[in-house]
Phi, psi and omega in degrees: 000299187286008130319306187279328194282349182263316197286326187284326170309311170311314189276325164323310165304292191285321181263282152300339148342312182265339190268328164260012185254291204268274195347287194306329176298325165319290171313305199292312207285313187249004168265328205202147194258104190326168196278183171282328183112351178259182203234069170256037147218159105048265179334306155258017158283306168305263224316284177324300167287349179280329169321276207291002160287296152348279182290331128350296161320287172306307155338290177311325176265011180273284233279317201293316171289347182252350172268271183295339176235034153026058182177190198246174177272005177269131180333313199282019177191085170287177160288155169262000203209118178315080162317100203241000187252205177055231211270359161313322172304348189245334183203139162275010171223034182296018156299282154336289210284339164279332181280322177289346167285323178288312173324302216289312180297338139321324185294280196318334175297290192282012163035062165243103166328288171337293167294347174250331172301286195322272172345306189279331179244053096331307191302308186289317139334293193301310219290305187299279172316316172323300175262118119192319186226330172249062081290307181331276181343300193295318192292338150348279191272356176235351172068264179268342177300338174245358162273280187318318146313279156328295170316312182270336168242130162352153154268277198264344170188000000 
């Protein structure tokens, strides 16, 4: 167990990490000049929650892969096991949707164009990768257990 919990911690790191951590930080430090870091509007009060909706999210979907799909959020260590439960009953792709929330609370917070274009075509990506390559992989590997999945739950809401 504290094996899978170091290998997700890791794959976090690398995979959404870079695409919601380290990218935008990037984008902000050499197109635009971050905000003080205080919270005087609407706007970035919404950004900060949806952040921390996000990360919450996202969170949830760590713990749902290291409890029930004994495995990672990386292609390259998949679950062993079709992860249909927590907020999986509700979308098969609230992973994606916690990282498009921390992007769109990043946008809003630091009131970047820049960083919500980034956000939409990530978005337009996850999206992309979704059909063409990770639904194939699943029905692959899990077969009528994920068709029968599909049926009953949104791909994103």
């Amino acid at each position: 167990m504290f094996s899978l919990v170091i290998r997700n911690l890791i794959f976090t790191i690398l995979q959404p990490g870079i695409v919601a951590g380290l990218v935008p930080f990037l984008i902000l430090k050499k197109l635009e000049q971050p905000t003080n870091g205080e919270c005087n509007t609407i706007v970035e009060l919404l950004g900060l929650l949806s952040f921390g909706l996000g990360l919450l999210l996202f969170l949830s979907c760590v713990y749902c892969f290291i409890r029930y799909g004994k495995g990672t959020l990386s292609p390259t260590d998949p679950t062993k096991a079709l992860v249909v439960t927590g907020v999986y009953r509700y979308t098969r792709n609230p992973m994606y949707i916690a990282i498009l929330l921390i992007l769109l609370g990043e946008s809003m917070y630091f009131h970047s164009f820049i960083l919500g274009s980034y956000s939409l075509l990530v978005g337009l990506l996850f999206h992309l990768f979704i059909i063409f390559v990770e639904e194939k992989r699943l029905r692959k590997e899990f077969g009528p257990h994920y068709s029968v999945y599909c049926q009953q739950v949104k791909r994103w809401i």
